[in-house]
C-alpha positions in Angstrom: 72.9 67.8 70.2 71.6 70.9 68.3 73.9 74.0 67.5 77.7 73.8 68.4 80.5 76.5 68.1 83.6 74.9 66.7 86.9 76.1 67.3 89.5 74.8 64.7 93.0 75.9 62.9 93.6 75.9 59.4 96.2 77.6 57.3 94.1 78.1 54.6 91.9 80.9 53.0 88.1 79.8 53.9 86.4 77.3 55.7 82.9 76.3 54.6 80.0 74.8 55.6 77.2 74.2 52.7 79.1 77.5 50.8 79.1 79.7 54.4 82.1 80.4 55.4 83.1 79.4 59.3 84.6 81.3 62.0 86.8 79.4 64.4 84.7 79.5 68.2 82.1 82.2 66.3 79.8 80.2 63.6 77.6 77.9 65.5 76.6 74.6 63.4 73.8 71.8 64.0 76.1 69.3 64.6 73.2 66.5 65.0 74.5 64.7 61.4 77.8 64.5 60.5 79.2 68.6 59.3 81.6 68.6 55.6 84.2 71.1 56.3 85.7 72.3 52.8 88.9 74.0 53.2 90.0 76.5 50.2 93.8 76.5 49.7 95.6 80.1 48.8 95.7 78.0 45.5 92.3 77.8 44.9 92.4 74.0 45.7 89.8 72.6 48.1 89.7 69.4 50.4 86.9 68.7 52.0 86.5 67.0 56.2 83.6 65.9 57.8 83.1 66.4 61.3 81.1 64.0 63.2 79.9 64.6 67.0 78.6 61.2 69.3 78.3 62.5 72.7 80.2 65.6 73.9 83.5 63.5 71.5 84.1 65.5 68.3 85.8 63.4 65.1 87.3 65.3 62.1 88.7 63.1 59.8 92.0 64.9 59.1 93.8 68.5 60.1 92.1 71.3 58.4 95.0 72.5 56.5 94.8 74.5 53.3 97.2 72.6 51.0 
């Protein structure tokens, strides 16, 4: 599978991958495990989604939302 460039929406502050943060359809990712997503609220709260890829199907368990 390799390196992939996500495209996602969120309404919160930063996404992360590993403590990088992510660009939606910029930040390629080696999508050959299963990704964590953390998502930081305006709050300072974080949630945390992992993304999974099988084929050229993408699973995130969850809408990245910041709250």
């Amino acid at each position: 599978m390799g390196a992939l460039v996500p495209a996602f929406f969120t309404d919160g502050v930063d996404v992360a991958v590993a403590g990088t943060s992510q660009t939606s359809g910029v930040t390629a990712g080696d999508f050959n495990q299963a990704v964590t997503y953390r998502v930081t609220a305006a709050d300072g709260s974080t949630k945390d989604y992992d993304a999974k890829v099988t084929g050229h199907v993408a699973y995130i368990a969850g809408n990245l939302q910041g709250n």
